[in-house]
N, C-alpha and C positions, 0 to 999 in steps of 0.2 A: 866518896860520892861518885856515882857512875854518871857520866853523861848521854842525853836522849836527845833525838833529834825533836822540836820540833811536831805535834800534829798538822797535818797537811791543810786544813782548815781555820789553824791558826794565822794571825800575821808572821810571824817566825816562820813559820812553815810556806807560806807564799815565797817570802824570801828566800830560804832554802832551793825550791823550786826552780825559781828565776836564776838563782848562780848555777844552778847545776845542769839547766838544761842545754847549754854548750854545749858542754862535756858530754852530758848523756847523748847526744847524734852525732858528735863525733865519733864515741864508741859505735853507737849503732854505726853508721855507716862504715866505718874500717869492718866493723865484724861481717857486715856484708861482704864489702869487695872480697876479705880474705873466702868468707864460703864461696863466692863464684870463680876466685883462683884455682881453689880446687876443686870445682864442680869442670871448668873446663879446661884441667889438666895443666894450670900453668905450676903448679905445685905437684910433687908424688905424693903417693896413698902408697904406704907397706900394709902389706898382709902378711900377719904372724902366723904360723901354725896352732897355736894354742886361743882360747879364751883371755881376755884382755880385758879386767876390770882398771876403770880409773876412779881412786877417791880421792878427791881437792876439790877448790875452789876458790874465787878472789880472797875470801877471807886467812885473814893473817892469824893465826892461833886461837883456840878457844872453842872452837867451834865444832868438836869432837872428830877429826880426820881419823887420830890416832885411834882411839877405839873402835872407833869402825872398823877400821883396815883389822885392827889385833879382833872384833869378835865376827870379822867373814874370815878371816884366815883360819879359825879354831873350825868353823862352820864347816867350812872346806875338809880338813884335815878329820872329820866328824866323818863326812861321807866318803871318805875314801880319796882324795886328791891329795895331789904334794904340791900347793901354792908356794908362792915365793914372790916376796916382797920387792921392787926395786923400789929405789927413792934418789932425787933427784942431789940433794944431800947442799949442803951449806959449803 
């Protein structure tokens, strides 16, 4: 049996809400400050020579990363490019 949050319109879902909206501007705000650290230069910015895809995200497995990455890799390799995969690795 899989678990669901919740409609937002439900009372469960009000609840939901309310515990999470701590959290939710705490995030927001750190992701602020970090983009204005490096908006004025308290962080480096590298510049690669090549094209730079990045596919992730917060989500923890399931959520198709890997095929993605394996059908733009093929896609790549279709038009004439020699892609190459780093991974941050376990």
């Amino acid at each position: 049996m899989a678990f669901s949050f919740p409609s937002p319109q439900s009372p469960g879902g009000l609840l939901w809400r309310v515990l999470w909206a701590g959290p939710s501007f705490l995030y927001s705000a750190l992701s602020h400050l970090r983009t204005e650290a490096y908006r004025r230069g308290y962080f480096e910015t590298v510049r690669v020579p090549v094209p730079v895809f990045c596919l992730g995200n917060l989500t923890v497995g399931g959520s198709g990363k890997t095929p993605g990455v394996l059908w733009l890799v093929e896609e790549l390799k279709k038009r004439g490019h020699r892609p190459a995969v780093v991974t941050r690795g376990y």
